[in-house]
C-alpha positions in Angstrom: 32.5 77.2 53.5 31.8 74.7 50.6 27.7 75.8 50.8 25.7 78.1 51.8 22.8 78.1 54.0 19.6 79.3 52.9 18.2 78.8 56.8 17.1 81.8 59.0 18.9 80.6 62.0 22.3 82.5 61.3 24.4 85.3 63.1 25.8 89.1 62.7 28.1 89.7 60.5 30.7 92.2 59.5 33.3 91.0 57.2 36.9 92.7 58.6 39.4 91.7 55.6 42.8 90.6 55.3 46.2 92.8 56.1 45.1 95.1 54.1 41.9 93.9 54.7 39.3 92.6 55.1 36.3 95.2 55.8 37.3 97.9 53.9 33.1 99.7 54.1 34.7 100.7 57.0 36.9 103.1 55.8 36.5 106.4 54.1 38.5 106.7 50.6 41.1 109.1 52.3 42.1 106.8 55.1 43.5 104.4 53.0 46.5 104.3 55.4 45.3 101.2 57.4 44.9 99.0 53.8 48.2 98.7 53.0 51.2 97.1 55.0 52.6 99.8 56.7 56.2 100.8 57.1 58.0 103.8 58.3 58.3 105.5 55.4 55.1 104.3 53.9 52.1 106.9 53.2 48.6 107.1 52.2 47.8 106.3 48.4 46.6 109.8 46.8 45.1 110.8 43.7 46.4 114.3 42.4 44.8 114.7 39.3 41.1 115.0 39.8 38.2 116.6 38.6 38.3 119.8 40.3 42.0 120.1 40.1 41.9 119.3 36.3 39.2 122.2 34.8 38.9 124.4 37.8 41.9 127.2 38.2 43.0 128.7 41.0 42.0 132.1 42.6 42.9 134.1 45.5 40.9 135.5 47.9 40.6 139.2 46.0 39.5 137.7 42.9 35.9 138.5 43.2 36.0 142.0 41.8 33.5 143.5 39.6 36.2 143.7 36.1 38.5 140.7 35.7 41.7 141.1 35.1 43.1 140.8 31.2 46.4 138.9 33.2 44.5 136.5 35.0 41.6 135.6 32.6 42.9 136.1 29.0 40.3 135.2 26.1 37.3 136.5 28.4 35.4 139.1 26.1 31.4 138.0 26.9 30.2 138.8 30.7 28.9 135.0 31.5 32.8 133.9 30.7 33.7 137.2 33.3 31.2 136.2 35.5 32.8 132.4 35.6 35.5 133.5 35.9 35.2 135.6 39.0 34.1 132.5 40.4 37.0 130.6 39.6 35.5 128.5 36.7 35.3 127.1 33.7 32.0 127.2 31.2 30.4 123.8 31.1 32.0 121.2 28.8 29.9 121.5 26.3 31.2 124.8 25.8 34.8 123.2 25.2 35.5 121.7 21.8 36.2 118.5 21.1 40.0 119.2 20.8 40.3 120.8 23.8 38.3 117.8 25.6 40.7 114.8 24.0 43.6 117.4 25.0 42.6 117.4 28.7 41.7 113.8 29.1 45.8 112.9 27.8 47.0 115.5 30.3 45.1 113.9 32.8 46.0 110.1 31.9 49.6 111.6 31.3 49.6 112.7 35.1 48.1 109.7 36.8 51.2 107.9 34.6 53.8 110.3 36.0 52.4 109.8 39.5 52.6 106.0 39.1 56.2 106.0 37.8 57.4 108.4 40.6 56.2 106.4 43.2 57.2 103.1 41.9 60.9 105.0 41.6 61.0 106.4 45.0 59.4 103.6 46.8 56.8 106.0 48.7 60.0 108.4 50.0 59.3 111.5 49.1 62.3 112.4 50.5 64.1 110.6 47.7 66.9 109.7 50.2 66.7 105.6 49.5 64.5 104.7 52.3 61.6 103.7 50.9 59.8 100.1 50.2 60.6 98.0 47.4 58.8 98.1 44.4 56.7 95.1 45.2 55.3 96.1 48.8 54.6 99.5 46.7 52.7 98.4 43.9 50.6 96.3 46.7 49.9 99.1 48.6 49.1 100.9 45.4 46.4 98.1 44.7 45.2 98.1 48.4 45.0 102.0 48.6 42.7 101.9 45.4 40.4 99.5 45.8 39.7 101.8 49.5 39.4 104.6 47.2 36.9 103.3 44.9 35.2 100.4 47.4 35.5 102.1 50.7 32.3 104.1 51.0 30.1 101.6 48.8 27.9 99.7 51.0 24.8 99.0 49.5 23.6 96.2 46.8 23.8 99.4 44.2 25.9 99.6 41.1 28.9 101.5 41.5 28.9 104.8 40.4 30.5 105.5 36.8 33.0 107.7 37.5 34.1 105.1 40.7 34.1 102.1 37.9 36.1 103.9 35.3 38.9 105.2 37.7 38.8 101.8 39.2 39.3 100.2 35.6 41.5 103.1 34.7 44.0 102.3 37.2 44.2 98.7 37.5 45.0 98.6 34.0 47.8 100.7 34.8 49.2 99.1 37.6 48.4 95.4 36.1 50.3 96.5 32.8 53.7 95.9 34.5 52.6 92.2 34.5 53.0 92.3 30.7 56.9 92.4 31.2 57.1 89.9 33.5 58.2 87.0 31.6 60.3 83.4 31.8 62.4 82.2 28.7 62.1 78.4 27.6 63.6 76.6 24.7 62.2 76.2 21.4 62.9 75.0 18.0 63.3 77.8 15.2 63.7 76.5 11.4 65.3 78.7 9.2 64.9 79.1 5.3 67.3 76.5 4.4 65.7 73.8 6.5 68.4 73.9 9.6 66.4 73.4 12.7 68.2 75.8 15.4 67.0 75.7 19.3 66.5 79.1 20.9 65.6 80.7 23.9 61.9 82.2 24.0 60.2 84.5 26.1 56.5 83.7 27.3 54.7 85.1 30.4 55.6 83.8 33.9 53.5 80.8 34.5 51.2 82.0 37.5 50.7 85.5 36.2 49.4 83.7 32.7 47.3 81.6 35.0 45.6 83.5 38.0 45.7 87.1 36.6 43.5 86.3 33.3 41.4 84.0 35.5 41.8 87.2 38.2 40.3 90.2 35.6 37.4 87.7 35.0 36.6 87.8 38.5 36.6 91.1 38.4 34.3 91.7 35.9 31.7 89.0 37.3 31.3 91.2 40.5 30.8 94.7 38.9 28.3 93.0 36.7 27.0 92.0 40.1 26.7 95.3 40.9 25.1 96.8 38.1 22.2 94.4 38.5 20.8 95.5 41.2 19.7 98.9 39.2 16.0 98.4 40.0 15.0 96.5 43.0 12.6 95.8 45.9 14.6 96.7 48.4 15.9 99.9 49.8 18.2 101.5 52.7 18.2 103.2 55.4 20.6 105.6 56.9 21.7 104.0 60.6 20.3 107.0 62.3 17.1 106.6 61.1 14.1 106.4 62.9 11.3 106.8 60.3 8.9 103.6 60.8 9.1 103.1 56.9 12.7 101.7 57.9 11.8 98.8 60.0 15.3 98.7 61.7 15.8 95.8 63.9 19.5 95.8 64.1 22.7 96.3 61.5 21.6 92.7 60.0 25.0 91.6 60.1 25.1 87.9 59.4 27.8 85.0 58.6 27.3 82.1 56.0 28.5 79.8 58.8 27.4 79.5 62.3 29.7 81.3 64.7 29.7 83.2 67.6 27.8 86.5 67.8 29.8 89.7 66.9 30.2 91.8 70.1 30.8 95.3 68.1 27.8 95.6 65.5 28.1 97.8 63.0 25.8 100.4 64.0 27.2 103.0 61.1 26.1 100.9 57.9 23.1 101.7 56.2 20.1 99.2 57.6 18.3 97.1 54.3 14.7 97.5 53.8 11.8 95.7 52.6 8.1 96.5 52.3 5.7 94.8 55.0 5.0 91.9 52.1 8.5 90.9 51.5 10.6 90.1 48.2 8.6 89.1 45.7 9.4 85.6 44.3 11.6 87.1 41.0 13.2 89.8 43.2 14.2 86.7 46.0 15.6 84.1 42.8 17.6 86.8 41.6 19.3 87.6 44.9 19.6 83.6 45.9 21.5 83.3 42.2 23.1 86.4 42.6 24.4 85.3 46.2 25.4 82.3 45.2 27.8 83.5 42.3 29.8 85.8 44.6 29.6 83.3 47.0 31.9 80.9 44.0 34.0 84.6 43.4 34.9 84.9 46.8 35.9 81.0 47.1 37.9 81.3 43.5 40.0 84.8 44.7 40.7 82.7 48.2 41.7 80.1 46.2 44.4 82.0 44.7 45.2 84.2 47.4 46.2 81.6 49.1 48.1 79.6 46.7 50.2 82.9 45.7 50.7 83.3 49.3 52.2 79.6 49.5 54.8 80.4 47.0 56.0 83.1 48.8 59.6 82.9 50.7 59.0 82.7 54.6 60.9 86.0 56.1 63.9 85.7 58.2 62.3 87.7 60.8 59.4 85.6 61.4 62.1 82.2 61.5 63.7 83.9 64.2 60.4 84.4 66.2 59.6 81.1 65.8 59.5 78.9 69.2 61.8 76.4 70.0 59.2 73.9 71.5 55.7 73.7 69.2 54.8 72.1 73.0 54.7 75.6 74.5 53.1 77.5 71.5 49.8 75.5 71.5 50.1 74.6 74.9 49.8 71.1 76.6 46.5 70.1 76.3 45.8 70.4 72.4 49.9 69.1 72.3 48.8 66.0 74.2 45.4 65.9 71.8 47.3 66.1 68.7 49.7 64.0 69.3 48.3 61.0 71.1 45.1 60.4 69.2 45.0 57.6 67.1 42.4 59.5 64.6 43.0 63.3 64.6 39.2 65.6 64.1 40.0 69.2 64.5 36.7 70.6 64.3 36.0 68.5 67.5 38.6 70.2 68.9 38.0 73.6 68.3 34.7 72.9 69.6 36.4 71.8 73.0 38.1 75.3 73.1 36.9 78.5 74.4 37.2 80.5 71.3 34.9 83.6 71.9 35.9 86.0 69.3 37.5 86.2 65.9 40.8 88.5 68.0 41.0 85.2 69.9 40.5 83.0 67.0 43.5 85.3 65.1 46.3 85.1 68.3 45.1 81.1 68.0 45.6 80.9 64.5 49.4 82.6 64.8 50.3 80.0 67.6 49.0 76.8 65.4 51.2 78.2 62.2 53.8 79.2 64.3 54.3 75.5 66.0 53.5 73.9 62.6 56.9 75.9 61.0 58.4 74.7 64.5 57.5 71.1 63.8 58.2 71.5 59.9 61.7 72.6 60.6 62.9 69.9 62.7 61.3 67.0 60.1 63.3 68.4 57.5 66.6 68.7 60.2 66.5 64.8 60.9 65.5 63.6 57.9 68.3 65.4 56.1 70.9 64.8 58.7 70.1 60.7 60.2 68.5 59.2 56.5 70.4 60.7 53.8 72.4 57.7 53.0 69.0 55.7 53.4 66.7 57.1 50.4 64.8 53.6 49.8 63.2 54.4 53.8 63.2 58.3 54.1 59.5 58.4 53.0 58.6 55.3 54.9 60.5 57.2 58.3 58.9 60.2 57.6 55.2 59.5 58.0 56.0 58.2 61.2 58.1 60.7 62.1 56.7 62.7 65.3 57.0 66.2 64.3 56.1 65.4 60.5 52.6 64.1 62.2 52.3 67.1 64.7 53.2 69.6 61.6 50.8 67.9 59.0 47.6 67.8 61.9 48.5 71.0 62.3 48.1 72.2 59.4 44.8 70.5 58.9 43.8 72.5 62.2 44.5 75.9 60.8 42.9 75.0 57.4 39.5 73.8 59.8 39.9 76.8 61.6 40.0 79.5 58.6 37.0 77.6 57.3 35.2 78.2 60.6 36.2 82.1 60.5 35.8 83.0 57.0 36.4 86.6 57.9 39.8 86.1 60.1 42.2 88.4 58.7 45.3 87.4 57.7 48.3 85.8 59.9 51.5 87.1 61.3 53.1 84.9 58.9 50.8 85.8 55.8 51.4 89.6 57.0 55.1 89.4 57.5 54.9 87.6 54.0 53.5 90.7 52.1 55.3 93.0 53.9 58.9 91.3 52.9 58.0 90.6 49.0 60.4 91.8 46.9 58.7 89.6 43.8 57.0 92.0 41.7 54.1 89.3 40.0 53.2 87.7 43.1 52.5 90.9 44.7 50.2 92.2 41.8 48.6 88.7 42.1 48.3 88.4 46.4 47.0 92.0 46.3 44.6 91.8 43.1 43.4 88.6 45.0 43.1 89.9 48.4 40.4 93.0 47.4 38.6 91.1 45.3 38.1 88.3 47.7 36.7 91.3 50.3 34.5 92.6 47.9 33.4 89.0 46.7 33.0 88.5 50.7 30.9 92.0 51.2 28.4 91.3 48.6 27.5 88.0 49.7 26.7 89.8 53.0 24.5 92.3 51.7 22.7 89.7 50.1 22.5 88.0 53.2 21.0 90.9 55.0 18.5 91.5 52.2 17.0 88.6 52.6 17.5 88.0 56.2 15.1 91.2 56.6 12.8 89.7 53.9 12.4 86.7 55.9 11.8 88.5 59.2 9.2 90.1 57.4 7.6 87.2 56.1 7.4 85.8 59.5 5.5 88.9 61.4 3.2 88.9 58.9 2.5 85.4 59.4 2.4 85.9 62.9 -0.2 88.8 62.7 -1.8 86.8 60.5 -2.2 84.1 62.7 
């Protein structure tokens, strides 16, 4: 995953993102149940206070009568108002003073506030018997559910539509604003008038929220600005059941940035890129190459940090007490045999000696390699703590050689070669079972904040891909007809 290649010979692609979620185009904004980590009393992130909701009011089925009522409509005296009215609507907003305007738009921000606070109260039991999540698996589902919302149905190189962006912006700020109270105290010196120099306790922002979440909004902002660049451009789309010959559909286009094996289930429903019978022009193909490449660094950045919250994060009981006694019979014999009793350990040659067809099979592979390296971890800590304690000049000597230090340590360099082989693998039992158990109120805001931006990061760089992989097939018939 360090570079990207610019070569036609490549594969499908449809990017399928982490426990949340990884490829959220698939989704419609309201199914937004399969983003977030699911528990029993768990539901579906909704937003109450839209546009309709906000200056439409409600009628019943008899209000269509020729006179309105004085109870029902009050203040209507001119027939266009009665007439609206009838209708069950409101005059256009030019119509509405500016007063009246400001006065809706802080009921409306006053609502989405109430909503927020409810649910971070009741956990997402609207029963209000106790039952619900924690606050931390809430506000990540919060983050998840949103980003559906907004992202879910955008799925073209287009910017995102204004009222999308500002209720995207809207409500991170919202649900980001709790990091703001999040904070660690350290010492410092205070001097007071008289010259006495006193030491006292101040607060400052936790150290990986002041970190990752300014470098996090940044990130954020790079890819809407991605987005919005793509205003005018060479290319269009085409719906999937299209058959108009102006379309030139060959296939979804789905490619990878990395070889890998062909995706069984294309993506048959995504809107097919296309190019005129010329191709890109040279200024239109530099700016998606540069544009590529950007999101490309976004997407490696909010991995970066995904992963690096998701390190910090305490392991759950539950998934210790699935663990396996024996790493052995986890990863089987053969690769326990390869591991161990090479001299010089090379993982990508042996993923290549495996029989890894698809990415399911690359995930259950992926949960047996963590799942023996926690094994093997385990037992290194258990002897070195228990035979070498009295012996600290040798315990780091004793634990290089140590057996299940090496097996733990090759396999960790296994699953890192293995994530970098399947850049769109979703996310691990552990890393799932992770999330889900968070009760640390920063680190969710960060893994979540992460974890959609890294699948939109992942998404664009995609489209780009298919752009251009339509531009170059292009190119190549016309060289062909040419010829």
């Amino acid at each position: 995953m360090d570079s990207i290649s610019n070569s036609d010979e490549n594969s499908d692609m449809g990017y399928q993102p982490s426990a949340s979620s990884l490829d959220q185009t698939d989704q419609s904004p309201t199914e937004t149940t399969s983003y977030s980590i699911q528990s029993g009393e768990s539901f579906a992130y909704c937003r109450t206070s839209s546009v309709t909701s906000a200056f439409s009011e409600h009628t019943d089925d008899n209000s269509c009568s020729e006179t309105a009522s004085p109870n029902c409509w009050p203040g209507m005296k001119t027939p266009t108002r009665a007439a609206l009215s009838r209708l069950g609507m409101k005059p256009h907003r030019y119509a509405l003073d500016e007063k009246q305007q400001d006065e809706e738009t802080m009921d409306l921000e006053l609502e989405l506030m109430k909503e927020r606070f409810s649910k971070l109260l009741l956990g997402e039991d609207m029963s209000g018997s106790g039952k619900g999540v924690c606050t931390a698996v809430t506000i990540s589902n919060a983050v998840t559910n949103l980003y559906a919302s907004v992202f879910g149905q955008h799925q073209k190189l287009e910017p995102l539509r204004p009222d999308k962006k500002l209720m995207w912006r809207r409500e991170m700020n919202c649900l980001l604003s709790v990091c703001d109270y999040i904070v660690e105290f350290a010492p410092a010196l205070q001097t007071l008038k008289d010259g006495t120099t006193l030491e006292v306790m101040t607060s400052r922002p936790r150290s990986d929220i002041y970190i990752n979440l300014p470098a996090l909004r940044k990130l954020d902002t790079m890819l809407l600005d991605i987005l919005d660049s793509f205003k005018e451009t060479e290319f269009w789309y085409a719906d999937p059941g299209s058959t108009s010959g102006n379309s030139t559909r060959s296939g979804s286009f789905r490619r990878i940035i990395q070889p890998q094996p062909q995706r069984v289930d294309e993506k048959w429903w995504l809107p097919i890129p296309c190019v005129s019978s010329t191709g890109l022009s040279e200024k239109a193909k530099k700016h998606l190459l540069q544009k590529r490449d950007c999101a490309y660094q976004i997407h490696k950045a909010s991995l970066s940090i995904n992963n690096s919250i998701l390190a910090e994060m305490e392991i759950p009981e539950s998934y210790i007490a699935t663990l396996p006694k024996s790493g052995k019979a986890s990863v089987g014999d053969t690769i326990y045999r390869y591991m161990y009793t090479t001299e010089k350990f090379y993982p990508d040659c042996l993923l290549d000696s495996l029989d890894i067809g698809s990415e399911h099979e690359a995930h259950e592979f992926a949960d047996k390699v963590e799942a023996s390296m926690h094994t093997w971890r385990r037992k290194c800590v258990t002897h070195s703590k228990s035979s070498w304690d009295a012996v600290k000049d040798f315990v780091s000597e004793i634990d290089r050689n140590d057996k299940n230090n090496v097996l733990a340590a090759r396999a960790e360099t296994l699953l890192f070669c293995l994530k970098q082989r399947y850049p769109e693998l979703s996310q691990t039992t552990l890393d799932t079972s992770k999330i889900q158990y968070n009760k640390d109120v920063g680190q969710a805001i960060l893994e979540s904040y992460s974890r959609v931006l890294e699948g939109l990061a992942f998404n664009i760089v995609a489209w780009i891909e298919d752009v251009l992989f339509v531009h170059k097939t292009m190119k190549r018939n016309q060289q062909t007809s040419c010829g």
